[in-house]
N, C-alpha and C positions, 0 to 999 in steps of 0.2 A: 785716050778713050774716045770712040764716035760714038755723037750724042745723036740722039735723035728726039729733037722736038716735038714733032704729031704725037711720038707713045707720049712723052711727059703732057703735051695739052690733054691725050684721050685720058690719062688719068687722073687729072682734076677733074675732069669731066666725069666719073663714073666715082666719086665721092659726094656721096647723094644730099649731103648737107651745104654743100656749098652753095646755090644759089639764095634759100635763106639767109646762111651768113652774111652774101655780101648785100643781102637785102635788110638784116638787121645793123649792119655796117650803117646804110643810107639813112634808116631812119632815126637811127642813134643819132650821127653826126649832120642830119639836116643835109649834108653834101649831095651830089647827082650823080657822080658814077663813083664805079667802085672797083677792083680788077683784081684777079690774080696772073701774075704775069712770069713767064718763065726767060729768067735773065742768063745769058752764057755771056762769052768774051768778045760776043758781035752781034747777039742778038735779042733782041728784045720784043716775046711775042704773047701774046692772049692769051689765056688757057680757061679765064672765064671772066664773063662782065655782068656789071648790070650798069645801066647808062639811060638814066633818065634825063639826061641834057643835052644827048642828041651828036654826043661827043665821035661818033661814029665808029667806034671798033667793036669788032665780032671776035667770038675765038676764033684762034686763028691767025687774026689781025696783027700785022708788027707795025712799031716805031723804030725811026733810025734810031740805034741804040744811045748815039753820040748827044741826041736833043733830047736825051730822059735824065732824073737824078737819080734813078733806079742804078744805072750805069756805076754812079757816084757809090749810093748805097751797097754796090756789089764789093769793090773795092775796099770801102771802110770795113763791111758788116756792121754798122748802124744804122737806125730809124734815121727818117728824116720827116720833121712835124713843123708846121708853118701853120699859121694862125690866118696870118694878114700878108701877104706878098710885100705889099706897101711900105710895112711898117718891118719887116723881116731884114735885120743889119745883115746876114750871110747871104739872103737870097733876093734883095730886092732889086738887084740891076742883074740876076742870072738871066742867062737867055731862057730856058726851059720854060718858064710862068710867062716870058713874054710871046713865047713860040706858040702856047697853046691856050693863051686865057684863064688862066687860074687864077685864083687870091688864094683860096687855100687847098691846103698841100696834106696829105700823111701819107706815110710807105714803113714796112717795118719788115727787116730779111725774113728768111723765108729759109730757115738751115733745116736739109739731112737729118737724119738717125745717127747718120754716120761722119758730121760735121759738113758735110760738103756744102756748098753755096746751091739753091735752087732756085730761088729769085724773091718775087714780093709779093706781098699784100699792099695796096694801095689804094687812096682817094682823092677823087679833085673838084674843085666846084668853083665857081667864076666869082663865088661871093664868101667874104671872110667867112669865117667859123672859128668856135672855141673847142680844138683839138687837143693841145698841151695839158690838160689833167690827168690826172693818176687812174681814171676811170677808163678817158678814150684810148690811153695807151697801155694799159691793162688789159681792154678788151681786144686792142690788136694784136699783143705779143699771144696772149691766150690761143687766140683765133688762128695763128700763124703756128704754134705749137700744134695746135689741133691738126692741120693741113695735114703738118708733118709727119703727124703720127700714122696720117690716113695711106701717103704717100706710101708710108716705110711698110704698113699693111698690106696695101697691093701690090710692093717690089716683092714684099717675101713669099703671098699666094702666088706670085706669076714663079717663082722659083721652086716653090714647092707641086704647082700646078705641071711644071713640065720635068721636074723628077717623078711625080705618082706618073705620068704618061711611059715615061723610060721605062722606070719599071713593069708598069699593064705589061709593057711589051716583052720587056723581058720574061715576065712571068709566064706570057700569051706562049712566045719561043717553046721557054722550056717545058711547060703540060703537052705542048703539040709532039715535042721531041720524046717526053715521055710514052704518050699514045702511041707514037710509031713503033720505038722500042719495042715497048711490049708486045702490040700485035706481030710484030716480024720476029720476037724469038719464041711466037706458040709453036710455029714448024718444027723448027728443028728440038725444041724440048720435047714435043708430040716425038719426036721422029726417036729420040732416046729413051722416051719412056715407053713405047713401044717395044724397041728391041731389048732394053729390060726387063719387060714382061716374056719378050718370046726366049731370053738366056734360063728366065728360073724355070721354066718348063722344061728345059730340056735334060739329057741325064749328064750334070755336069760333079764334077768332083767337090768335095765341100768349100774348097777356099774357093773357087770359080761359081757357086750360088750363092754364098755370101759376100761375092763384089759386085755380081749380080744384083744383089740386095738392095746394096748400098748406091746403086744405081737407079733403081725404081725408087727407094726411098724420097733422094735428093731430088728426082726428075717432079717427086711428086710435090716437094716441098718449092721445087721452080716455079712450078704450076698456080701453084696459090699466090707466090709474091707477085707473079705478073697478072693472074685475077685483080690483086689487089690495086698494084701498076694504073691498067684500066681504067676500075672502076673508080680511083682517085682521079685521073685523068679526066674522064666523061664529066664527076663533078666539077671538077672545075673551069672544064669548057663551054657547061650548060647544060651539058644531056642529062645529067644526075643520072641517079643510080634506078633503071628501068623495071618494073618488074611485069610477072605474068603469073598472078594471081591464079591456082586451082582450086577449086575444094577435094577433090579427088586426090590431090599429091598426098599422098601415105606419108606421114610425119614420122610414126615410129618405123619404117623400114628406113627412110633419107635419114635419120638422126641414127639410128643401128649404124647406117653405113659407116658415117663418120667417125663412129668409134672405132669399127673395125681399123679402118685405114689410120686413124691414130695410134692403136694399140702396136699398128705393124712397125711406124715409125719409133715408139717408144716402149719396145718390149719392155722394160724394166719400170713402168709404170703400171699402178693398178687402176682400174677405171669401174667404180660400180654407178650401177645406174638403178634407177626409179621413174618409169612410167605410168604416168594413170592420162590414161587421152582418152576420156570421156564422148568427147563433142569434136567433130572434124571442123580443122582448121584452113579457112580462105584465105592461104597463103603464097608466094613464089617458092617450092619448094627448093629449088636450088640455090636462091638465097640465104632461106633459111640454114640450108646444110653450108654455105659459106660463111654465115652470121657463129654459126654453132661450129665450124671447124677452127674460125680465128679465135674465139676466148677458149675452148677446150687446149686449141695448143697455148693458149699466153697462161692457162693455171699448169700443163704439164710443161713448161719451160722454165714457171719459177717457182710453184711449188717442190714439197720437198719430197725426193724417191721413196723414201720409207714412207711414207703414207698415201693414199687412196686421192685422187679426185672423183669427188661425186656430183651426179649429174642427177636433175629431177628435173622432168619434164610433164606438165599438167597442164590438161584441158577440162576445162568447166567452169559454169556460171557465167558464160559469156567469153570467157578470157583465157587466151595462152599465157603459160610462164615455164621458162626454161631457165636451168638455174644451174652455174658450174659452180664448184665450192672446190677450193684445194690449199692443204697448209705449207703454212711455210711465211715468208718475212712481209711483215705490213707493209702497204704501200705509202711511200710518206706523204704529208700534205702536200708537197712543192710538186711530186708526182700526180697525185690527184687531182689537183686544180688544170691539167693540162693531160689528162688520160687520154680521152677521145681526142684531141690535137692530132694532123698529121704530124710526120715522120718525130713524134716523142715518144719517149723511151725512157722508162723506169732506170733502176739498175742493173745493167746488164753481164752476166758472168760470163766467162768462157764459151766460147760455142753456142750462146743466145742469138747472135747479133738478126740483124734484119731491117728492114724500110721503116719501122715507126708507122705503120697505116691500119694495119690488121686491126683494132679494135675501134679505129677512124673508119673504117669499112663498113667494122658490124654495127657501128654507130647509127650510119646513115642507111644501111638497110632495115635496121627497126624505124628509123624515122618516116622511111617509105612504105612501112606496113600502119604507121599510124600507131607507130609503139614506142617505147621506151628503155632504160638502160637504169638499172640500179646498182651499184656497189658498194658494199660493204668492207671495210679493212678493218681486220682486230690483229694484235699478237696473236692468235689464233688459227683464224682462218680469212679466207678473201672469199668474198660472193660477188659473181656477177650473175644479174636475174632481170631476165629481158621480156618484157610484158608486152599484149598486145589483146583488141578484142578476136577471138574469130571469126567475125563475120568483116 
């Protein structure tokens, strides 16, 4: 493994309690400097001081590792606590205390999350001190635990800091890739939904206008997943969902539309309707008719054929409200809590399938009109009812 010392000093360095500590160190033990030091198998370097005796090192700073007992301490994995040089039977003829003028001595390892060796905590001062108590060396193994913790903090932010970046990126890739997609297959589906229109016009035999059919149908059901494509797309690369506000766009002809064009996809579906539009609404109308063509298909794709979806649509008192109702099977909790989500998806039968966006779409086009999203699930029936002021 290459280690590299500067990241481990810049990261004691950016644990913001540290110079306190080793300032609470100093005044606890009376001693003059104090250090944390990052110990390897040759080197021995600063990562942070305080040095009130003039002792000379900065972060940064190393010792030849061989004139420390830190060296020592790496080896064992034990503290090393000295009192009095003097009077110390293991250390009083060591070179180290003669090399740098000490009496007294404490260092305490300095272990990983993950057991590994990091180096020490440590203090020195040219005049005895009463370090050996349960308190001073309680406070150092404390204070050494603590490092540790800080340490194993900002290894796992720095890992999880350049996964979330991977990802941005990835994600950035794939919406870019989506937007292309989408705008580059309007052509050639324009180009098919075109000559499907120009086949049912013509005088063709029955099976030949009903592949016909089945051809403007699909082309038209293209059309809306790559709308949908898009405008998933724009959100998420920042443009959001645009709109162009008229008060002039005719709500009940753009909403008529949409049924019509549903009813063609879904002959065997009944669709009644309830307008009262009192008061003209300042809305995108082709929004709107895209807001109102994704929940009309998501109740005519799970509601059930033998019954009606009904549609009411009211202006007045300030306010729009468009309301799709169709029966057929509740949506469950685990679905609900995740509706408006992209690409989720209820339970999906046979010949449903699709993007998961359509109701993520209509979602954030009421949000862009300044509106909102209601549903309702019973054994019964399902409501969705999309409010909004008109002005």
């Amino acid at each position: 493994m290459i280690l590299n010392i500067q990241e481990d000093v810049n990261a004691i360095g950016r644990i913001p309690i540290v110079p306190k500590l080793l300032e609470v160190i100093c005044r606890t033990t009376g001693m003059g400097f104090a250090a944390i030091a990052r110990v390897t198998e040759n080197k021995w370097v600063a990562c942070s001081v305080r040095d009130e005796i003039f002792f000379g090192l900065e972060p940064g700073g190393e010792l030849q590792l061989e004139t420390t007992i830190c060296n020592e301490i790496r080896q064992s994995g034990e503290a090393v606590i000295i009192d009095h040089v003097e009077n110390d039977l293991l250390f009083h003829n060591h070179h180290t205390p003669a090399m740098y003028g000490f009496q007294s001595y404490i260092s305490v390892p300095i272990i990983r999350k993950d057991g590994t060796f990091f180096g020490t905590l440590c203090a020195i001062d040219p005049k005895p001190a009463k370090l050996n108590t349960p308190e001073i060396t309680g406070m150092f193994n404390l204070y050494a635990d603590l490092i540790s913790f800080h340490l194993n903090a900002i290894e796992q932010m720095a890992v999880t800091e350049a996964r979330l970046a991977e990802e941005r990126k990835t994600a950035e890739l794939r919406e870019q890739f989506i937007a292309i997609l989408g705008h580059d297959l309007r052509n050639p589906v324009g180009a098919i939904s075109n000559c499907a229109q120009l086949l049912v016009r013509m005088k063709l035999d029955e099976k030949s206008v009903r592949l016909a059919n089945i051809i403007q149908d699909s082309s038209f059901r293209m059309n809306g997943l790559i709308d949908n494509i898009l405008d998933f797309a724009r959100g998420r690369l920042g443009e959001g969902i645009i709109l162009n506000p008229n008060e002039d766009d005719n709500l009940d002809i753009i909403l008529k539309q949409v049924i019509t064009e549903m009813r063609a996809i879904w002959p065997n579906h009944i669709i009644k309707t309830r307008f009262v539009l009192a008061e003209p609404v300042n809305c995108d109308g082709k929004r709107i008719a895209q807001l109102f063509s994704n929940i009309l298909a998501n109740a005519l794709t799970h509601g059930n054929v033998d019954t009606p979806v009904k549609v009411e649509a009211i202006s007045g008192d300030g306010e729009f409200k468009l309301s799709v109702i169709n029966y057929g099977d509740k949506i469950s909790d685990a679905t609900m809590n995740r509706l408006f989500q992209p690409f989720s998806r209820g339970e999906v039968k046979s010949g449903q399938g699709g993007l998961g966006l359509g109701l993520y779409i209509a979602n954030e086009i009421a949000r862009a009109h300044g509106g909102k999203f209601e549903v309702l699930s019973t054994p019964e029936e399902t409501r969705f009812t999309f409010r909004m002021p008109v002005k």
